[in-house]
N, C-alpha and C positions, 0 to 999 in steps of 0.2 A: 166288102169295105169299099166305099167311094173312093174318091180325091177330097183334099182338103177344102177346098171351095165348094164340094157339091155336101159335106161334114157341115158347110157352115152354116150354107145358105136353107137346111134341114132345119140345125137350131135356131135362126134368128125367124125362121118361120113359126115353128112352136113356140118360141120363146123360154126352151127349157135345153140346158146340160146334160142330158144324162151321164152315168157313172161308164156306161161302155161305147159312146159317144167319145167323150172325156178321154179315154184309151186310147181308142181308134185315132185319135188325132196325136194323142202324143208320140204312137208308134208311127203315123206317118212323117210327122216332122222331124223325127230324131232319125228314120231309119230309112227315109226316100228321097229323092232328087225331086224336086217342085219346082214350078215358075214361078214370074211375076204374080199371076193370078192368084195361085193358091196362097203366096205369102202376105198378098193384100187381103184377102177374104180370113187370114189369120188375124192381123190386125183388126181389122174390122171387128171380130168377135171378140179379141182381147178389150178393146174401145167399151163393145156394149155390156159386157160381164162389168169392167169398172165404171160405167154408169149406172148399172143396174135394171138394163133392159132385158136382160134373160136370168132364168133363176137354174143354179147351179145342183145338181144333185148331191156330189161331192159337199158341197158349203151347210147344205142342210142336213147333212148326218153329220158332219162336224157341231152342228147345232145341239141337235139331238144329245151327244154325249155330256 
């Protein structure tokens, strides 16, 4: 498991969420110390999910159902 910024800058490259992507970052945010950095590069990826620059794996099996 990377850091959150190295998490982000993965996704905003492929332009896709995955479901253990998705994980890995919630366990780091909820259960690690992070900097400036990583909580910018969080943002960032919150910003592009709600504009719809990356597509969510999570969103698409909620679709599915």
């Amino acid at each position: 498991m990377g850091t959150i910024s190295q998490l982000v800058k993965q996704v905003l490259r492929t332009g896709y969420l995955t479901l253990e992507v998705e994980e890995q970052l919630r366990r780091l945010v909820q259960c690690t110390k992070y900097g400036r950095e990583d909580f910018d590069a969080f943002v960032k990826l919150q910003l592009a999910a709600k504009a719809g620059k990356i597509r969510q794996e999570s969103r698409e099996c909620l679709a599915r159902e």
